[in-house]
N, C-alpha and C positions, 0 to 999 in steps of 0.2 A: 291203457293197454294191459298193466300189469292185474287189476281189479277182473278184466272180462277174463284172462289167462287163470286168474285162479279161481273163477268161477266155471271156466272151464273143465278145471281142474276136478270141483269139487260136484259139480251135478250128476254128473255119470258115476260117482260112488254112490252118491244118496240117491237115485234110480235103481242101483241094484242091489242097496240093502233093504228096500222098500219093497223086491221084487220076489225076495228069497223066505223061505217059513221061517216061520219067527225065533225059533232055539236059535237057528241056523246065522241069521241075523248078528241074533246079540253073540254068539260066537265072535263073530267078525268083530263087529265091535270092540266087544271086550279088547279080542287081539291088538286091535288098531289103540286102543287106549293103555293096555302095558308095553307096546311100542313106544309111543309119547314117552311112558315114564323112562322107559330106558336111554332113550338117546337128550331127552329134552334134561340136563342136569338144571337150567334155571330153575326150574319149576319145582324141580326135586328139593333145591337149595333153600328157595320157600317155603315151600309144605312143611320140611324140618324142622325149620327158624321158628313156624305158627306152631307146629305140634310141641315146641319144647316151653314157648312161652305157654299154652293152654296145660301141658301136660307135663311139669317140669321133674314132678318125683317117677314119670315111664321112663324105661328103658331106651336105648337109639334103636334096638329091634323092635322094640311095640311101636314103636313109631313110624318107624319104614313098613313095616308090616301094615298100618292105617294107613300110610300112606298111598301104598299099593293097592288098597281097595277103594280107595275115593278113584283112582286112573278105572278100576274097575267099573266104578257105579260111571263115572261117566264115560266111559264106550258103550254099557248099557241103556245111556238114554239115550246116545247118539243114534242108535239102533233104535227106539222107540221113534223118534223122530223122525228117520225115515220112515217107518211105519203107519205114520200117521193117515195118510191117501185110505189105507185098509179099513181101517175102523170106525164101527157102526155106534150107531147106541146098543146093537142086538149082541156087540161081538164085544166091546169094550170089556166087559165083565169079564173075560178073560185075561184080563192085561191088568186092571186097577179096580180094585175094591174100594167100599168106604167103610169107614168107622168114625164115630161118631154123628153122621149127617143129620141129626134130630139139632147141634148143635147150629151149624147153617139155617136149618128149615126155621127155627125156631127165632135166632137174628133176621134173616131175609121181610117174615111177616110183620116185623115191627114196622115196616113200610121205613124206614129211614135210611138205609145204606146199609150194605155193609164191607166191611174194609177185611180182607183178605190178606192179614198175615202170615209171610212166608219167610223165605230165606234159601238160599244156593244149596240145597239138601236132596239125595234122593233124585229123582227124577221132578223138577221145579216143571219142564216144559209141558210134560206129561198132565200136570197138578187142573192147568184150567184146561187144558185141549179137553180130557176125560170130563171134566164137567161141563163143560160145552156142551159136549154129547150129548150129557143128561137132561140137557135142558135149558141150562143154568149158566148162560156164556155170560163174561165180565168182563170189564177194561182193564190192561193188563200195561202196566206202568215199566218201561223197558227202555234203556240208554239201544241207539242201532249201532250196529256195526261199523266198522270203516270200510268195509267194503259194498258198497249198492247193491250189490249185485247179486251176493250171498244174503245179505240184509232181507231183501224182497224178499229170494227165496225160503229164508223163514218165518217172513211177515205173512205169504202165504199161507204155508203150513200153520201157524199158529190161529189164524182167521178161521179156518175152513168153515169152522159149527159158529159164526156169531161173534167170535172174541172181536174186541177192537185195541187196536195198542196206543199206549199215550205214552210222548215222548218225554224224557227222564225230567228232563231242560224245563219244558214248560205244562209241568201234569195240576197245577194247583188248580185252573180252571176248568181241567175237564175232572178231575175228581170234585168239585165243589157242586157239578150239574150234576155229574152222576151219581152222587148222592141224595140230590134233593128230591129224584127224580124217584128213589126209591132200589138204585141199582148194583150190583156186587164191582168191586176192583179189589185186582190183587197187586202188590208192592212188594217185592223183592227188598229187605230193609236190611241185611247182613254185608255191607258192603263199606270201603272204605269212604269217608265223605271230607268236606274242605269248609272250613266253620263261612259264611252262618249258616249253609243249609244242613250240616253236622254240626251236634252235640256233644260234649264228650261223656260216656257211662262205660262204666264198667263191663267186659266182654272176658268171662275166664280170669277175673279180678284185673286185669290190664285197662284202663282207657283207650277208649277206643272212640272214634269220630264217624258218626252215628247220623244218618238220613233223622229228621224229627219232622218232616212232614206228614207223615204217618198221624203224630200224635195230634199236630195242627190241623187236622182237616177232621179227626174225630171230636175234636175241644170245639170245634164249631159248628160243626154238623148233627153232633149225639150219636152219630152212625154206631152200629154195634164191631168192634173189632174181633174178630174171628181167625186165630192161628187155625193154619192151613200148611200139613204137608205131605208128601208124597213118598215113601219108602219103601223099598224092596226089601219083600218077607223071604227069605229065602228054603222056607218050610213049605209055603204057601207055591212061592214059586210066581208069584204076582207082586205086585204094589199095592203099598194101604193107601189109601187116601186120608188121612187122621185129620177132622176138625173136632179142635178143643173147644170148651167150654168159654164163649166172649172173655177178654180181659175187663176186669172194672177199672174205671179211669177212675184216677187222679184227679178229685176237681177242690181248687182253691181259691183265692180271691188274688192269688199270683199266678198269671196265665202263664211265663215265660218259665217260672220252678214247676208251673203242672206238665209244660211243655219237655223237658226234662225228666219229671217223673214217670212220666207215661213212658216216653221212649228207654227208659231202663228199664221198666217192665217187659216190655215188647223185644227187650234183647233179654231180659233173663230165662225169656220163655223160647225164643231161636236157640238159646246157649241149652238150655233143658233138653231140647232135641239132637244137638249135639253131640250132645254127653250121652245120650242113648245111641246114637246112631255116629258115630264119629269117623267109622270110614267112610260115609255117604258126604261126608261134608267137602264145600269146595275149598280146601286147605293150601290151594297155588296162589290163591287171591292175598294178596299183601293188606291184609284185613288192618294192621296198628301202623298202616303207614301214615298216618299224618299224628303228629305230638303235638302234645298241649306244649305252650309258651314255656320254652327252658328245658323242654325232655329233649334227651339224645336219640338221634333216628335209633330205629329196631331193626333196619335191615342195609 
């Protein structure tokens, strides 16, 4: 009862932020997202905790200040996300540029896979829905919701152009086909994780416990890895779409240290993004919560 009530709750906003011109839109949004920050203090209390450990010689005003603009970027995507029913391949170009995409075109042909790395940055929803459009839909690797109901409701939205989602739990066999197959997935890999299927690497010099499926599916496959992300230019008045240059792997006659080495790679380059874009980041996320053996919690 309570799942349909707050699906209730939440459809008829996302109908008419979907229904309203697009400034107009992320106005809302936004509002609805320095809402959040002002009454939601957990979340405030986290963002803090993460900005002091990533950023410990800033000010508590640069930090509140960053703080307040990650609430920003994401009211801005929640607005894109509703948006999404709108948008064409003809009109998208409005909404999300690319830069670098010679770097995708160029992985995609080697016929082997390619892996789509990402991270909670920017507009992440937006990142495959807009290449979908282009053409170029991929399996898109995503823990659901606890609620069904809202779940669906953006398992639609995220489908519309082709995407398919593979669930967080058991993604090793559908990335291992769509690999071989020749096909793009994207992995959200900036997230708290629980050893064995986290590693511990370095995040902002802190350890941190690190998804390394990512690395395990490239170390067997060849697939080309490809950072992928999605950022609000605020000159432009749009989103970039930015694929970097493949990572080169790590490869040794130790699978489990290559396993490891790769996935520090793969955060040093989410952390690189970061560090350029730092109010886009999702900083509520309890990123250093799980310790290596004998560390004191951090939160």
């Amino acid at each position: 009862m309570r799942e349909r009530l707050e699906y209730a709750l939440v459809w008829p906003w996302v109908k008419l932020l979907g229904m309203l011109p697009r400034p107009l839109a992320r106005a809302l949004g936004i509002a609805f997202g320095l809402a959040i920050y002002t009454v939601h203090a957990r979340l405030r209390k986290v963002g803090l905790r993460n900005l002091a450990l990533a950023f410990p010689e800033m000010s508590v005003n640069e930090r509140r200040r960053l703080l307040r603009g990650e609430f920003i970027s994401l009211g801005r995507q929640l607005a894109e996300v509703c948006l999404f029913p709108r948008y064409t391949r003809e009109n998208v170009s409005q909404v999300v540029v690319y830069e670098g995409f010679e770097n995708f075109e160029r992985a995609y042909a080697r016929g082997k896979g390619v892996l789509f790395l990402t991270g909670h940055i920017g507009a992440w929803e937006l990142s495959a829905f807009a290449h979908s459009l282009q053409g170029h839909p991929l399996s898109i690797v995503m823990r659901s919701l606890d609620n069904p109901y809202v779940d669906g409701l953006l398992q639609r939205y995220r489908t519309m152009h082709g995407n398919r989602t593979v669930d967080k739990d058991d993604f090793v066999r559908g990335l291992l086909s769509a690999m071989r197959a020749g096909e793009t997935a994207g992995i959200l890999m900036d997230t708290n994780m629980t050893p064995p299927q986290g590693v511990f690497v370095d995040f902002f010099g802190v350890p941190a416990c690190t998804a390394s499926g990512l690395a395990r599916i490239a170390l067997r496959t060849d697939a080309e890895v490809v950072p992928g992300f999605t950022v609000w230019d605020s000159k432009l008045r749009k989103y970039i779409l930015h694929f970097l240059p493949p990572v080169e792997l790590v490869r040794s006659s130790n699978n489990e240290a290559d396993i490891v080495a790769n996935t520090a790679k793969f955060t040093s380059v989410i952390e690189g993004i970061v560090r350029r874009y730092p109010e886009q980041w999702l900083w509520v996320h309890r990123r250093w919560k799980t310790r290596p053996p004998g560390e004191a919690a951090l939160y």
